[in-house]
C-alpha angles and dihedrals in degrees: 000000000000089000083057092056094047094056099057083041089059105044097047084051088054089041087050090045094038093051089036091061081043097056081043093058089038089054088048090040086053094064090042093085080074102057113085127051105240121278086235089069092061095038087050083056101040096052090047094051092047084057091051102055087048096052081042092051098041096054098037098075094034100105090044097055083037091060088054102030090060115028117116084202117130090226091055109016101107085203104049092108106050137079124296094246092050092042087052094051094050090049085056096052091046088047085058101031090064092048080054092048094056093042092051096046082048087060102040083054095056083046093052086042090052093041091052093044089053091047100056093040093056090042086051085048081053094045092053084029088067084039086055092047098051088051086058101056087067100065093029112105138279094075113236129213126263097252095051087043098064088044084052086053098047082047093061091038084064103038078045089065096032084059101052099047092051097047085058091049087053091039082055090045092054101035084059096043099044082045087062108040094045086045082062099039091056087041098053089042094055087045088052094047100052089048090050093045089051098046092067091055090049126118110233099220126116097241086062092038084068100040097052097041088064100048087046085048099056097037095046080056105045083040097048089045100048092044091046102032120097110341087043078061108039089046089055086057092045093064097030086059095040095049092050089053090040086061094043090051093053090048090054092044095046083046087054094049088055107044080049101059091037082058085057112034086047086061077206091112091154087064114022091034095052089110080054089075097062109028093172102056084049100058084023084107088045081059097054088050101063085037077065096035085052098039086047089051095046094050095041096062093026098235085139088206088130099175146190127256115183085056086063094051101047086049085050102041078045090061094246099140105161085067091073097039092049081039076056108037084055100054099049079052101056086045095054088052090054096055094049088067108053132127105244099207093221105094115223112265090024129196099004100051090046086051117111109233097252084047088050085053092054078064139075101259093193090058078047114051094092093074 
């Protein structure tokens, strides 16, 4: 009989400690939701980045097959050796092809802009949504004490202005970036009008054909070059560099958010909370990394507006909000002044009053008398 008894014991002490480990994993599991940044986030990067290397790849070969596409040249000319009323039809389709050339690498810039504007909105949305999520802990069971408490909130002061100066590093990233591709898209669009509109007014003879195809063949080229030459480039770096920190931010975020809920869920916070007690010797490294990010940026573009950070923060975690807003409003304005001034590429008068006099007479001057 008291074997009996034993049995049933036993058996309710392994149910309490089995159901037990189970409550204990629950609790850490609990805290696991936390744990990854959002696949969004990584799909938002590779598909900009696919868009890059395409906008990358299309203009990259263009004054090479240029150089062969329009020379009227016998070594390179593909249609040297037919007949006059072929050779007219494939100028025709280079001519257009090349109007073609200029409105779909318009397009594919606005794309890569928008991309790009897309991608460093959702990484600023992961950046508050682990802010979010550090808020919530406060108030997730189970409860925390009082002490811990308070370390959790100077924790979040901290991360708070972490967050906001790094959601203006990546505002002034992407305000420079999208300036510059939609300065090419607009650049590119205008180029492939006017070779469209002229078009209409041109005299389908070969004579003209040549003619033409040279002038079109040097200022494609002076045009091409000017629009894609130094800020195309540096606007490439700018993100390159922006989207590698962007990922090393997350991973230092998502290690935070961990070490965090394993802190909790350990109840050793002694121990495992020890980083909690001084929050700004913790993300101090975090910090260095967006003065870089910011002095990169302001060299890069030569602004030479290298600023201080941690003066920005203090003024932030200090509740001095207007700082950061006058910091921002300054420097929009410094940019817009910037773009007023730009070289269009496109020269005044363009493309009649560039036009040799033999080229002016393959047009219709009366289409043309306004000029």
């Amino acid at each position: 009989m008291e074997t009996y008894l034993k049995k049933p014991i036993f058996f309710l002490l392994l149910s309490v400690l089995y159901f037990s480990h189970l409550n204990r994993n629950h609790t850490a599991r609990g805290y696991s939701q936390y744990k990854y940044t959002s696949e969004r986030y990584y799909v938002a990067l590779e598909d900009t980045d696919h868009v890059k290397r395409g906008f990358q790849a299309l203009l990259r070969s263009f004054l090479e097959n240029l150089q062969k596409n329009l020379s009227t040249s016998t070594l390179l000319n593909v249609a040297a050796n037919t007949t006059d009323v072929i050779e007219i039809e494939n100028r025709h389709h280079k001519l257009t092809d090349l109007s073609s050339f200029f409105q779909y690498s318009s397009e594919q810039a606005a794309l890569l802009a928008d991309k790009i504007e897309l991608c460093f909105e959702i990484t600023k949305n992961e950046s508050e949504s682990y802010l979010r999520k550090w808020e919530e802990i406060r108030w997730t069971p189970p409860s925390i004490s009082t002490e811990v408490k308070a370390l959790v909130d100077e924790y979040f002061i901290e991360m708070q202005s972490f967050h906001t100066i790094f959601s203006e590093i990546i505002d002034d990233f992407l305000e420079y970036i999208a300036h510059v591709l939609r300065s090419v898209r607009d650049i590119f669009i205008e180029y492939a009008d006017i070779q469209t509109d002229s078009f209409r007014r041109f005299k389908t003879i070969k004579l003209c054909y040549n003619l033409y195809m040279d002038f079109l063949q040097q200022w494609s080229a002076i045009i091409f070059k000017c629009t894609t030459a130094t800020d195309l480039n540096t606007a490439y770096d700018v993100y390159t560099t922006s989207e590698t920190t962007s990922r090393h931010v997350m991973k230092q975020l998502e290690f935070r958010m961990q070490r965090l809920h394993n802190c909790l869920a350990s109840r050793d916070y002694r121990i495992r909370c020890q980083f909690l007690r001084n929050p700004e010797k913790d993300l101090s490294k975090l910090f260095i990394k967006l003065d870089e990010l910011q002095q990169y940026f302001d060299i890069k573009i030569k602004r030479g507006r290298v600023n201080s950070n941690r003066k920005r923060r203090s003024d932030i975690s200090e509740g001095h909000k207007s700082v950061g807003l006058k910091f921002k409003m300054q420097i929009n304005r410094e940019h817009n002044s910037t773009a007023d001034n730009e070289n269009k590429c496109i020269p005044v008068d363009f493309p009649y009053e560039y036009m040799s006099t033999n080229l002016k007479k393959c047009f219709d001057f009366l289409l043309w008398e306004n000029k």
